[in-house]
N, C-alpha and C positions, 0 to 999 in steps of 0.2 A: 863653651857652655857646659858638657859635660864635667870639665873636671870644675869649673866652679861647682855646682850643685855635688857633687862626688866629697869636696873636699867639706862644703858647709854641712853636709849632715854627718862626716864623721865628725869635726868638731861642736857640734850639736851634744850628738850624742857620744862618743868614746870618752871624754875625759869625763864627765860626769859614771858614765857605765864602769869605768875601771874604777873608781873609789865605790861605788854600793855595791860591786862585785870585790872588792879586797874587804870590803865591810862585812861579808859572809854571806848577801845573799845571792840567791840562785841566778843564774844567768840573764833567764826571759824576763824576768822583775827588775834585771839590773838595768837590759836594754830601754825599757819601758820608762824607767826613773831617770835614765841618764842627761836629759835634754833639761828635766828641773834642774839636778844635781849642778849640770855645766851651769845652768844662770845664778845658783845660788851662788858660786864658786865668784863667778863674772863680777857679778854684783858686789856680793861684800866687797871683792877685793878692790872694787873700786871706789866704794865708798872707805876702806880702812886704808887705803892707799892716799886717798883725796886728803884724809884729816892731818895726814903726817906730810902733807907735801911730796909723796914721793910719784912720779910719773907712772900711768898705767900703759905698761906695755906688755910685748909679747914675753919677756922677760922677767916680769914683776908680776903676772901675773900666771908666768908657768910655776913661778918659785910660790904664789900662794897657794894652788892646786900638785903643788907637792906636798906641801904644808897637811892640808887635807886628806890628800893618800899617805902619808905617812899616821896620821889620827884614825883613819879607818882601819890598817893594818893591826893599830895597836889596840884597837877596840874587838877587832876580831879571833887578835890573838888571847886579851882578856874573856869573851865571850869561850870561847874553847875550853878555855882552864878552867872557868866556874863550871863548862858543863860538865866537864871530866868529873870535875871534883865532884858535883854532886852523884854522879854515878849513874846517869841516866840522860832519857830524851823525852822533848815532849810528844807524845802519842795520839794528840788529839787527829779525829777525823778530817778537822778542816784541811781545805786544798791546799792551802799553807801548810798542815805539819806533813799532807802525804808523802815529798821527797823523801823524807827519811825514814822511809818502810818502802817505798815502792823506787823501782828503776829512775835510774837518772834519765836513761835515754827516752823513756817513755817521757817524761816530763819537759825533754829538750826536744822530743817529737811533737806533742801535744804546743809545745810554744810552736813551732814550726810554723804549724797549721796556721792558728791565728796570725801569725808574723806573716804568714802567704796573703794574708786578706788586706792585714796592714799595709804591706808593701804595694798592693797592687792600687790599692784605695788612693797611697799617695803617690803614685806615677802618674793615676788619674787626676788626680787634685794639679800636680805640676803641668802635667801635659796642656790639661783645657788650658791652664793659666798663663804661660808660659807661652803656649803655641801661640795664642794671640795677641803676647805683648810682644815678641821677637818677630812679629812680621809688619810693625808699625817703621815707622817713617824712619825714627831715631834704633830700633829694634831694643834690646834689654834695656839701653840707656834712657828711649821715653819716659817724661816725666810724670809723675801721675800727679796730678795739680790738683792734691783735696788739700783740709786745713790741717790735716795731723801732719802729714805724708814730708811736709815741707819742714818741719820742726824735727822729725826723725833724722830727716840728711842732714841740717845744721848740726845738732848735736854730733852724729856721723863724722862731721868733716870737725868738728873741734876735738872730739877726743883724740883721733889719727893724728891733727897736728898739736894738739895742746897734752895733750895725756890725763885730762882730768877727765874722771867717767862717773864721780859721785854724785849719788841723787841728792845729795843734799848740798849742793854746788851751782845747779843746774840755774842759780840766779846770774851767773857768772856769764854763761853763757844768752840766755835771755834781756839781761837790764847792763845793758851796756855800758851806759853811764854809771848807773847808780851802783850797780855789783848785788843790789838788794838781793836777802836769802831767799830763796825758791825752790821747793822740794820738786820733785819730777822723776819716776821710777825710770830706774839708767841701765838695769840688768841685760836688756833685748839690746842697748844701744852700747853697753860695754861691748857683751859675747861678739857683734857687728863689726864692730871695729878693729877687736880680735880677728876675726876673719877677712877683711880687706887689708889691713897689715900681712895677710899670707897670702893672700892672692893677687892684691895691688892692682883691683879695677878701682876705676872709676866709682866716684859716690852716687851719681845717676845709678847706674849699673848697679851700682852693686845694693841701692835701695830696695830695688826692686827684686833680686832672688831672695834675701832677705822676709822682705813684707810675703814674698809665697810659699817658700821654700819649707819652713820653719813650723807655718802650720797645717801644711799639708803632711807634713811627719807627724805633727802633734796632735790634732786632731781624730784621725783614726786610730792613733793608739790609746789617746783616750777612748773612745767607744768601745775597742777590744778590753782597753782595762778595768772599764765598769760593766761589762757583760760579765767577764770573770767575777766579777764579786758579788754580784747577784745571784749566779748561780753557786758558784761556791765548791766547787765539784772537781778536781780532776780527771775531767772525761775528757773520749772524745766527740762528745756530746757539747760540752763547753769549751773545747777548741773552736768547734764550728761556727758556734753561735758566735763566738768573739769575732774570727774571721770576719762571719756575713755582718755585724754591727759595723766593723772598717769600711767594709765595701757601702755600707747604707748611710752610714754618715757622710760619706763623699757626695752623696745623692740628694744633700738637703742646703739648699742656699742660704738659709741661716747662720751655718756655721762658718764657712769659708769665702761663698762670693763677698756677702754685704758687710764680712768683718774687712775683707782686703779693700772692696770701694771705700769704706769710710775713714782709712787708714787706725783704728782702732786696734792695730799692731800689736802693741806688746801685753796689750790686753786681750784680745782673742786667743793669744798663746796662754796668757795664763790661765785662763779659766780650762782650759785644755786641760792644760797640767795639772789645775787643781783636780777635778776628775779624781785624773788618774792616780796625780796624792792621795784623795780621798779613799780608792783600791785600796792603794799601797798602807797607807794607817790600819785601815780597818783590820788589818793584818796582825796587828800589834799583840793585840790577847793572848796568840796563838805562838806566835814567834816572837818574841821580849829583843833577841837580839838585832832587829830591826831596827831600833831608835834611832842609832845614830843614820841611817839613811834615810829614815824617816822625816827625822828634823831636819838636814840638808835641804832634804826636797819641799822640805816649807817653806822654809829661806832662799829656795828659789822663788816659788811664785810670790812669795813676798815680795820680794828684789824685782819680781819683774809688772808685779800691779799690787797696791793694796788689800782690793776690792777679789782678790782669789783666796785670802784664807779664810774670810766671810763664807765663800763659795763651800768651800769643804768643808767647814765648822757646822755649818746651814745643813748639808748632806749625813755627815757623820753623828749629828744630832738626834737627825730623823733615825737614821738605822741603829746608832745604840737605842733606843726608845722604844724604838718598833720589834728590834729584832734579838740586841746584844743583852738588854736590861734583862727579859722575860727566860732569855736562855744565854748564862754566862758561859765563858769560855771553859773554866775549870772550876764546875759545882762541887768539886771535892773538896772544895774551901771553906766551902758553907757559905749562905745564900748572900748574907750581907758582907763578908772577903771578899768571896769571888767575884762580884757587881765591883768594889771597891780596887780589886789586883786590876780590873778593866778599865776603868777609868784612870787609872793611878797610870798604867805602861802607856797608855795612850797620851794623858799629860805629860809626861815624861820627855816624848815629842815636840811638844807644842809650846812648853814652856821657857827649852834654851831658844828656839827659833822664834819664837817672841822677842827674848831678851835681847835679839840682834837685831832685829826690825824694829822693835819699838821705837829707840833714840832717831831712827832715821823719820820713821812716822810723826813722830810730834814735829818735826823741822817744818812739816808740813801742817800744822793745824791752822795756822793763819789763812791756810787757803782753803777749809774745810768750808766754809759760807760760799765760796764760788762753786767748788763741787754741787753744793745742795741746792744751790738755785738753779742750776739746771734742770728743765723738765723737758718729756716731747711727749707729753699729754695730746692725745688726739683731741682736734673740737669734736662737738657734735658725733661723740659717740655714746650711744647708752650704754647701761651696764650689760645687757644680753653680748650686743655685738664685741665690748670687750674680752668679757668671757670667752666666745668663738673662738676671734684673733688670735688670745691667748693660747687657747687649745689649740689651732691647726696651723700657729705658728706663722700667723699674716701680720708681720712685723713692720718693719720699713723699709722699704725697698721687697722686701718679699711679697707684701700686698699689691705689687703690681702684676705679682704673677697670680697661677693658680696652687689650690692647696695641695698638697703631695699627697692625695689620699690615698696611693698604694702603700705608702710608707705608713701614713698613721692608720692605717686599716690595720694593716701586719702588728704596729707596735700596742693596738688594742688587744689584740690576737694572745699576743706574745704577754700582757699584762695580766691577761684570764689564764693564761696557763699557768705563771705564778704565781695566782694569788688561789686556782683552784685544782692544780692537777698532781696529786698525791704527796709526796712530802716536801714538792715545791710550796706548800700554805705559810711556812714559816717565813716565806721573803715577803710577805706582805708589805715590808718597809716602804715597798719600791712605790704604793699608790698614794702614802701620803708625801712621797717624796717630789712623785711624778706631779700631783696636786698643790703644794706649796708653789714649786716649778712655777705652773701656770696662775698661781694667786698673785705673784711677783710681777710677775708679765702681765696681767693685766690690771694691776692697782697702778704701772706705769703709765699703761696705754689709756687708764679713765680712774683717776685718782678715789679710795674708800675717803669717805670722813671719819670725823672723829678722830677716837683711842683709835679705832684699829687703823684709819689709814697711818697712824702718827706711828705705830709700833711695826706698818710693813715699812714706813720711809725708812726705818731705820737699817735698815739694808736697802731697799732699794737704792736708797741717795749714795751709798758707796757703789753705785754702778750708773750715776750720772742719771738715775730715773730713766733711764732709756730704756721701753721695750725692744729693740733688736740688740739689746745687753743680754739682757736679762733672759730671752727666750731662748738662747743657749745652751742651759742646762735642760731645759725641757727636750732640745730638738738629741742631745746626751740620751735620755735616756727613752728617746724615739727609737734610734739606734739601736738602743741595747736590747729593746724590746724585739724590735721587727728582727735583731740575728736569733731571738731568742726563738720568737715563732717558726722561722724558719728551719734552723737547728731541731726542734721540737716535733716538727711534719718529718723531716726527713728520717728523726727517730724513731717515729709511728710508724713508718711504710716501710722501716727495714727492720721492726718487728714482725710485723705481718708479714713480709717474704721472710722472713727467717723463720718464722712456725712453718711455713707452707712446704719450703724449699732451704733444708740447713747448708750452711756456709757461704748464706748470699746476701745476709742481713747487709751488712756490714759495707759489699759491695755496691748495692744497691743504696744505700743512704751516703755515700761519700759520692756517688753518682750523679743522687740527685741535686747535692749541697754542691755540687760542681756548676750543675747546668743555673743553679736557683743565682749562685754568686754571678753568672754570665749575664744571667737576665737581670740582676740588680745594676751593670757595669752599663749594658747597653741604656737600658732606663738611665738611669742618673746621668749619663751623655748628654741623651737626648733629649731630656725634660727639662736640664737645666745649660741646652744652648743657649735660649736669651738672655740667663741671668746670667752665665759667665760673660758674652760681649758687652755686657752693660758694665759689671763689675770691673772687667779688666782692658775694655777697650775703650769706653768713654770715658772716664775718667783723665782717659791719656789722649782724648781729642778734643778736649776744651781750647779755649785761646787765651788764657787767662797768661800762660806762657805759649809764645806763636814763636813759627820760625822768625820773626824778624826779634825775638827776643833772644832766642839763642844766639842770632846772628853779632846782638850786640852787646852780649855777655864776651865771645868771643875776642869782639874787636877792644873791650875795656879790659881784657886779660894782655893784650898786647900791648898796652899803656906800661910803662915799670910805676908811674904815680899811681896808678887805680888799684895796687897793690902795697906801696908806701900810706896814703891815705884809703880812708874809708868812704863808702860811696852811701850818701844819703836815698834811701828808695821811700814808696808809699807802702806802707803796709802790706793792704788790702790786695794791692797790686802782684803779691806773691814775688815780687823781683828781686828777693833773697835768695832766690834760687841759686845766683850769683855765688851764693860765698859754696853751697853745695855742690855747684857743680864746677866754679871755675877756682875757687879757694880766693874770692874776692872780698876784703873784708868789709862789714857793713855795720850798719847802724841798727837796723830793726831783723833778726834773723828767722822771723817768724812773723805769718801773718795777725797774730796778739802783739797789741800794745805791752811796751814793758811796765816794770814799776816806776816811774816818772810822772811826776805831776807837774803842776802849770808852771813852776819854777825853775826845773831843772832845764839843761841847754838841748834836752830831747825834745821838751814840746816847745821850748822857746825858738831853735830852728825851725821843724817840721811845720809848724803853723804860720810862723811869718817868715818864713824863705825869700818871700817876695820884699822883704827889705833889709835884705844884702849887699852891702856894698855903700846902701846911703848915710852919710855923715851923721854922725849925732851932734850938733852945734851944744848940749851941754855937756860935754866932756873934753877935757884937753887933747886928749887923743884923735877926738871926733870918730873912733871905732866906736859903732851901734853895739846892741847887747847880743843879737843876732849874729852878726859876724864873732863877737867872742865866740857866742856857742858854738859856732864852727869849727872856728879853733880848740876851741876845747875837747870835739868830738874827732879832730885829726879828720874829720871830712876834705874830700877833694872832689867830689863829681857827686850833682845830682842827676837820680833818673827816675822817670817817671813814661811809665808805659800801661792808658789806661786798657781796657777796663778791669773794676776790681772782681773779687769772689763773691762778691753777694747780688744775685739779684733780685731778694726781696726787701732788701735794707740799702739805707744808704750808705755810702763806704766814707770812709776819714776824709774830711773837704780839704785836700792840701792844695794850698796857693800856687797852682801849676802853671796856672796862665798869666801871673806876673811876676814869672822870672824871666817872662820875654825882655821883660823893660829895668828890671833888675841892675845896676850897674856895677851890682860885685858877681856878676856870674855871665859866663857867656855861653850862646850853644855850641858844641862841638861836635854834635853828633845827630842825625835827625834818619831815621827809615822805617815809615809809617806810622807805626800807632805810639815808637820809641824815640822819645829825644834828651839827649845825655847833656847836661851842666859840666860846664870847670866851673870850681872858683878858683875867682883871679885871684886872691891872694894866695895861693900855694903851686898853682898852674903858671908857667911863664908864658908872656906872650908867643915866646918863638913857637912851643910847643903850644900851645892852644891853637895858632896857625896851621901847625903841622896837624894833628889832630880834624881840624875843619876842613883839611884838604881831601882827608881819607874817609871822611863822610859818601854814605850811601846813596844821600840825595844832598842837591847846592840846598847849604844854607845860605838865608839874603845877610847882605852884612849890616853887621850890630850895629845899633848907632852909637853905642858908646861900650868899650872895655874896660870900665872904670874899675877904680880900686878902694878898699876902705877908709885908706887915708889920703883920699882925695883925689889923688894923679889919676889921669887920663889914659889910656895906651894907645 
């Protein structure tokens, strides 16, 4: 366990961290970026790899992330020489230009600090998560049977065995028959596969440190990395605050329980990242030679959701407007340059990492109508009670608990002191930032009309209209707030002993910010025990997949046919787990219908199964269209083990109860709620005998083992 989780955050982080650190910038900024940079890296190369035919591996894609560090080095080594040449440095006050007037070590002391809150936030985050899926039945390798979570492993297990990792591919993997194009962000599921090719667990397993691992690193560094930019400051004032943001974002089930219950994976990460993108950009003005890591780390959260450069575009917007516009970076340019040098470095960014995501984006517009129709518009709630929800972050699944009102008490706290306590008035950005936040979140939760609802859909719908999407960025800058208040108190009372009593300020507020960070860790524990057991233990105690389905996952991996042929399941049923966890191939790998319609041999089996094997009297052959499509799909075993995942819907009606009578198919396998098909045309008798014999329970004998063209057995 240890070196799994040891090994995945250095590949997380290091190879991204080593190119924005050969890129020029500072260490604590590099660690911070390194986890985008790595998916940017992931991503393209597995999309620019996909277009050329060439396999994505550990190989192919250490040679594009060299590719990469050698482009950083040479950008840095050009950055250098312009700066020589010009004969100077820039000297602005921001926290970005202090390294180069003040101590290094103070600025690798000052990262420390907050990297101390980081870390501890995400032991926390692992620990609760972690503790409780490693003491289940199956331990790491329990399955967690939501509807993303199953399409995560599939993917998982095809890139490992197929080497294709492009999101612009992912039809490939999904429409079996048909091959139909299908976009699907592949960034989280490259870097993934990446890392069980070095570690060589299991896909169960290794789903699972993955789905925790990833945003228990990501998540508190984002919170640390938007305190930082709020304040703005190289203190250690603003060390702290970042710290206690880490430690407080751990403390909010918004961010981390309800993103892992819902498996919402590669999208909880990104929005993380964007964040902390968002820091890292705003940087731009001041430091020009940032771009290029800049744009990397777009292309990462590109690569790994859509719906995350919206995120930072949305933030970035707010704070040049609020903050950059009224006070440019370098007014020595004069009013209308200096506005225009800001905007100009900052597109600069945004515009190559565009140019690389865009062609992948449009792959996907045909599925734009499916995103938008998605809504989880609450009934029967008024516009007040949306409002609320919005603000105290009672989302889904968080509304079953209570609201965190120490946290947004503090992050109220923490808002009044930057919007009213001395030359903090200038970050004013943060309330209409904090406010948008909550307008998103609750135009999801109780839809505006008109223009304006039509102009917030237009973000919202790129986050699936879902408020526990969208409250996210709010519960961000809860976070930032409450380390800020914190940080802020502790600075007050080690004023006041430092007038009373000199050389004990200082003492005394690292003191307190000690005991404050302890009382945040105990709290966030304790408050949010039932929503970690909910998040991370029932999801993994459904029956949707029972032991008697493992059991016969198991026994159809010990088949050599059930690995020659493909094994027909019900959807709904989730019994592709098969191909994720035993490398069994199948027909449907995901509980979503593929692209096939009533023609192809997908729905022409799936639907009339139950007439397999009987004669067709108008064809020569006397093979039905049904049994072609069997053959055509290289099927050999059906299975069916109900019940499905929906219990407010009805699930796909597959013809399960008459292939008892069916005479192209026989049962082979029957133990409990699972009972496994041959068909006879690709199954021999001998072996369908032997198969029936190793059955868990007697089956009665068939009355007939017939065949498609007509013989008897």
């Amino acid at each position: 366990m240890v070196w799994a989780i040891v090994s995945l955050v250095a590949l997380l982080v290091i190879p991204g961290a080593v190119v924005v650190r050969a890129s020029g910038v500072r260490t604590p900024w590099a660690l911070a970026l390194g986890p985008a940079v790595t998916f940017g890296i992931a991503g393209t190369a597995g999309w620019a790899l996909g277009a050329i035919d060439v396999r994505f591996t550990l190989v192919s894609a250490s040679i594009c992330w060299a590719v990469t560090l050698l482009l950083a080095l040479c950008w840095s080594g050009g950055s250098a020489l312009i700066r020589r040449r010009r004969g100077g440095v820039n000297r602005s006050v921001s926290a970005e230009a202090q390294p180069l007037a003040a101590s290094r070590w103070r600025e690798l002391g000052y990262g420390l600090i907050a990297g101390i809150g980081v870390i501890i936030a995400a032991a926390v985050l692992t620990w609760t998560a972690i503790g409780r899926i490693a003491s289940m039945s199956e331990g790491m390798a329990t399955i967690q049977q939501g509807w993303d979570t199953l399409w995560h492993a599939s993917v998982l297990r095809s890139i490992t065995e197929d080497g294709m990792a492009s999101a612009t591919r992912m039809g490939e993997i999904q429409n079996v028959e048909t091959q139909a194009v299908s976009y699907y962000p592949a960034a989280w599921h490259a870097f993934g596969a990446l890392w069980i090719l070095i570690v060589r667990l299991p896909i169960t397993e290794a789903v699972n440190y993955l789905g925790i691992i990833i945003p228990a690193v990501t998540i508190p560094t984002a919170a640390a990395a938007l305190t930082w930019r709020i304040i703005d400051r190289q203190r250690l004032s603003t060390a702290v605050a970042a710290g206690v943001a880490a430690l407080v974002s751990a403390a909010l089930p918004v961010l981390m329980p309800v993103g892992v219950f819902v498996g919402a994976w590669p999208y909880q990460v990104s929005i993380a990242l964007a964040i902390t993108v968002f820091a890292f950009v705003t940087s731009l003005p001041h430091a020009p030679q940032r771009i290029l890591s800049a744009a990397l780390a777009i292309i990462g959260i590109g690569e790994l959701h859509p719906a995350s450069v919206p995120t930072a575009v949305m933030l970035g917007a707010i704070w040049w407007l609020c903050y950059r516009l009224p006070r440019p970076a370098h007014p020595e340019l004069g009013a209308v340059r200096a506005r225009l040098y800001d905007v100009a470095v900052i597109a600069a960014a945004f515009v190559p990492a565009v140019a690389v995501l865009l062609p992948q984006w449009l792959t996907g517009t045909s599925q734009t109508e499916d995103v938008r129709a998605v809504s989880a518009e609450v009934d029967d709630l008024d516009r007040f009670d949306a409002w609320y929800r919005g603000a105290t972050m009672l989302t889904r699944h968080t509304e079953e608990f209570r609201p965190f009102w120490p946290i947004i008490i503090l992050g109220f706290i923490g808002m009044a002191v930057l919007v009213f306590a001395g030359t903090s008035r200038r970050r004013v950005w943060v309330v209409p930032a904090w406010f948008v936040s909550v307008l998103m979140t609750t135009h999801a939760l109780n839809h505006f009309g008109g223009v304006p609802g039509d102009i917030l859909a237009l973000y919202t719908d790129l986050h699936y209209s879902t408020p526990h999407r969208l409250v996210m960025v709010t519960a961000y800058l809860y976070s930032a707030f409450a380390g800020i208040a914190v940080a802020w108190g502790c600075a007050w009372a080690a004023r006041i002993s430092e007038s009373k009593v000199p050389s004990t300020g200082r003492v005394l507020g690292l003191s307190l910010a000690t005991v404050s960070s302890a009382v945040l860790v105990v709290y966030g524990v304790a408050s949010n025990a039932s929503a970690a057991d909910f998040a991370y233990k029932s999801p993994r105690e459904w029956q949707i997949i029972s032991n008697a389905d493992l059991k016969a996952f198991d026994w159809l991996a010990e088949q050599p046919e059930a690995h020659k042929y493909r094994t027909l399941t019900n959807p709904p049923e989730g019994s592709s787990w098969m191909y994720a966890r035993n490398d069994l191939p199948v027909v449907f790998p995901h509980y979503d219908w593929p692209v096939a319609n009533k023609w192809t041999a997908t729905s022409m089996l799936y639907w009339h199964a139950d007439y397999l094997g009987f004669p067709d009297p108008d064809r020569p052959d006397g093979v039905n269209d049904v049994d072609r499509s069997a053959r055509k799909l290289n099927v050999g075993f059906i299975y069916l083990s109900p019940p499905g995942i929906w219990d407010s819907k009805e699930d796909l009606e597959f013809p399960g109860e008459g292939l008892w009578v069916a005479p192209g198919v026989t049962p082979v396998y029957r133990d409990r709620e699972v009972t496994i098909f041959a068909f006879n045309d690709v199954i021999t008798p001998e072996r369908i005998d032997e198969m029936r014999a190793s059955s868990p329970e007697v089956i009665p004998p068939s009355a007939t083992r017939g065949w498609s063209d007509g013989r008897v057995g």
